[in-house]
N, C-alpha and C positions, 0 to 999 in steps of 0.2 A: 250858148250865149244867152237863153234865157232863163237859163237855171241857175238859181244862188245855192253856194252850200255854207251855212253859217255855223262856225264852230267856236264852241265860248268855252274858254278856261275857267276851272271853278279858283275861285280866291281862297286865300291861305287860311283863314277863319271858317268859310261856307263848309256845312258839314257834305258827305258824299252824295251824290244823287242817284239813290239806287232804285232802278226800274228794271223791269226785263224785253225781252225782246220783242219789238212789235207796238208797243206802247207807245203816249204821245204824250207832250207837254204845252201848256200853254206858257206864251212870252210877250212880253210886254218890255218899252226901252223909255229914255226918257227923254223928252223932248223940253228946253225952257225950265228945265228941272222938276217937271213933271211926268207923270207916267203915261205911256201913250195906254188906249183899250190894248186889251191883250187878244191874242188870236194861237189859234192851236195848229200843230204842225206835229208829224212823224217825227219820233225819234228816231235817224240816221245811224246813228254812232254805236257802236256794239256794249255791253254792260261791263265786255271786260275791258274797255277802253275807259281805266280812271282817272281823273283828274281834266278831263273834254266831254262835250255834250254837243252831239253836231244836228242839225236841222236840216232839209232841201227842201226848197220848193222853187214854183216858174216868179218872175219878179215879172208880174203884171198888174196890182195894184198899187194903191198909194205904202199900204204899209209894207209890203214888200221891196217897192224901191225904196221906203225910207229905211226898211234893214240893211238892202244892198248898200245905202250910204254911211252907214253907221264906220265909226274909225276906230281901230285898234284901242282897247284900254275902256271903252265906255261899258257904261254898266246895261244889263242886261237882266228884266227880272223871269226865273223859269216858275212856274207851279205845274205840281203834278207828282208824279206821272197817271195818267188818267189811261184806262181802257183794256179789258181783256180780250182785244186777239192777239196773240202771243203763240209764241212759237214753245213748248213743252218739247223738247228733245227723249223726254223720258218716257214717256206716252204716244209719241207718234212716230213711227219707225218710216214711214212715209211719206212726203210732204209735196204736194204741188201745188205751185204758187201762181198764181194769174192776174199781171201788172199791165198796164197802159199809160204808157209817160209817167209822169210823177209820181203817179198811184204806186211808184216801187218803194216810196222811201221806209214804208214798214217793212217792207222784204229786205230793204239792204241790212236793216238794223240785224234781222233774225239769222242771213244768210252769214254775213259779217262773225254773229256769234258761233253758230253752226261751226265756221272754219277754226275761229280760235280756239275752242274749246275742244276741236276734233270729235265734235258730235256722230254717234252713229246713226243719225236720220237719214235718210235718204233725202236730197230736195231737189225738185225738177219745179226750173220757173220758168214760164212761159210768157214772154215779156213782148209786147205788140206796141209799135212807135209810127207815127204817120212818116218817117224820112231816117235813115241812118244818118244824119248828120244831128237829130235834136235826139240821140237814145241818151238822157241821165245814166252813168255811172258805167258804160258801154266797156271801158278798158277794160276799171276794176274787177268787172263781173268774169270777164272772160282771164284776169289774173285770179280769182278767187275760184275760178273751177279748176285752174294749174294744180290752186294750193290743197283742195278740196277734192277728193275721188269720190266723195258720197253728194257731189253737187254738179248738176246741169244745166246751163241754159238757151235758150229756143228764141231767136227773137222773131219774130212777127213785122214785117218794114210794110207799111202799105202803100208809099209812093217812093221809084225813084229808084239808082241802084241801090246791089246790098253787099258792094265789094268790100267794106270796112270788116266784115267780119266772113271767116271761114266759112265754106261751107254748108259744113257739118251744122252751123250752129243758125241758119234763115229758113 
């Protein structure tokens, strides 16, 4: 409930936004038909996913609630993609990833690609959340190791039950 996942359509003119995985972008909206400051956030959304650009973060400031209120069809401006930790599938036959709440959303981007792409990396992520009730992307993760034989994850609950997930996987 206090996670937003914001996910923008590119417009029929905007050229592609090609990043890789694990990168981040800065965005900015407009407010009074101006531009709010901009603020950087994980890129979510996988590289093979063209024509969407997703973002997560917890909606605890001013500018995160004022994304969470933004409406279908407004503009939305991205610069970037800024930052090299990035996931090389070609170079790392190994991967383990170590995420605490939100701090997942470069993992989702890398893991996300990982699957589509049928990467042969191995990646075990190790994801620590104060509550099974507030784990970010909690389903999908445990449908993307279905999808995924070369992908693991281990979650970490520090308060509370941890019946929402198997086992195998607390």
């Amino acid at each position: 409930s206090t996670t937003l996942l914001l996910t923008l359509k590119k417009a029929e003119h905007d050229r592609p936004f090609s990043y890789q995985p694990g990168q981040y972008a800065a965005i900015s909206f407009y407010r009074r038909h101006r531009p709010t400051p901009a603020r950087c956030f994980s890129i979510v959304s996988s590289p093979t996913d063209q024509g969407i650009l997703q973002f997560s973060m917890r909606t605890s400031g001013h500018f995160t609630r004022a994304l969470k209120n933004l409406k279908q069809g407004e503009k939305v401006k991205v610069r970037g993609p800024f930052g090299g930790f990035v996931l090389d599938t070609a170079h790392e036959p190994d991967v383990v990833l170590l995420a605490g709440g939100i701090g997942i959303t470069p993992f989702m981007s890398m893991i996300r690609f990982a699957t589509a792409t049928q990467a042969a990396s191995r990646i075990t992520l190790l994801f620590s959340c104060a509550s099974q009730a507030d784990v970010p992307f909690a389903d999908e993760l445990l449908s993307l190791e279905q999808q995924n034989p070369n992908f693991k994850v281990v979650f970490a609950v520090g308060n509370g039950p941890t019946n929402r997930f198997p086992d195998s996987h607390v």
